[in-house]
C-alpha positions, 0 to 999 in steps of 0.5 A: 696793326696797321701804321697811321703815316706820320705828320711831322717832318724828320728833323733838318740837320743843320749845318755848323753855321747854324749850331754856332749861332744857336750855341750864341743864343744858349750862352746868352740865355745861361748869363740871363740866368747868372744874372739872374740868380746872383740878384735873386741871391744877393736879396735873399741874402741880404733880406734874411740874413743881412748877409752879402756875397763878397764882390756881390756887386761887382759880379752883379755889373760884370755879369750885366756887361757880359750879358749885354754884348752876348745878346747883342750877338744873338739878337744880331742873326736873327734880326730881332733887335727892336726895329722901325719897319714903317719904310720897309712895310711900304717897299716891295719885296726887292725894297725890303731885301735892300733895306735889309741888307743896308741896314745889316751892313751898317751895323756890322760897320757899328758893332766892328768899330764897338769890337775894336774899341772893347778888346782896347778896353780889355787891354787897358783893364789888364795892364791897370790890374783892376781888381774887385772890391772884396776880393780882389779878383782881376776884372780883366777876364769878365771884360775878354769875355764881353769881348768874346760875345761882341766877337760873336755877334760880327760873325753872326751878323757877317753871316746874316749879311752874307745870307741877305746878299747870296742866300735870302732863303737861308735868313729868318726874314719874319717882321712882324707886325703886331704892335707890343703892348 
């Protein structure tokens, strides 16, 4: 029986940078779920047996909170935060790479000073004993945990930035350029 040569390429292996940042994006995608069972089964709930879970509420916006700060880390690497490319598509290809690497170093300026700011939050949520509702559960913990995804995205965007500047090869430069409707 004869072999028929094989199409797809082996798999690359991919270096421990590249499993942080893919381990980033699958903890987002697990707080989107979160958020989106705890909605899901809060109105079930409350639909059908006028029910509610207990710091339902809370959970749901502490949730939200944590979701926020990890996506912003995994859509910080991949530079596929919502961008305005008019000036970029007009630049050549060393244009672009500046720009690119400009606006990285602005907003790992941006998202540091917004690290710094939240881990005070964290402090000061801890000493004052914010507790939720029902439970009276400390709100302290949820906090550190956003804390830890806005952590997560200086790192990825240091790394973005040093890719940008040493290694452009390495960073997924695909813009596109089909309008979203």
């Amino acid at each position: 029986m004869a072999q028929t040569p094989s199409t797809t390429a082996p798999p690359s292996r991919k270096n421990a940078t590249d499993r942080f940042i893919e381990g980033i994006e699958w903890i987002a995608a697990g707080f989107v779920g979160l958020v989106a069972a705890d909605i899901f089964i809060s109105v079930l709930l409350r639909y059908f047996f006028s029910v509610s879970i207990p710091d339902g509420y809370d959970f749901g916006r502490l949730f939200l909170g944590i979701l926020i700060f990890w996506g912003i880390a995994a859509t910080s690497y991949r530079g596929a935060h919502i961008t305005v490319d008019l000036v970029w598509d007009l630049a050549g290809r060393n244009g672009k790479r500046l720009i690119d690497i400009f606006a990285t170093l602005v907003l790992l300026f941006v998202v540091t000073v917004q690290t710094i700011m939240l881990f005070d939050k964290v402090v000061q949520t801890k000493i004052q004993n914010v507790l939720t509702y029902d439970m009276h559960l400390p709100t302290w913990p949820f906090f550190a945990i956003a804390w830890l995804g806005d952590v997560s995205a200086v790192i990825l965007i240091a790394v973005r930035t040093f890719r940008l500047v040493f290694h452009p090869e390495r960073v997924n430069e695909q813009h596109s350029l089909e309008p979203v409707e």
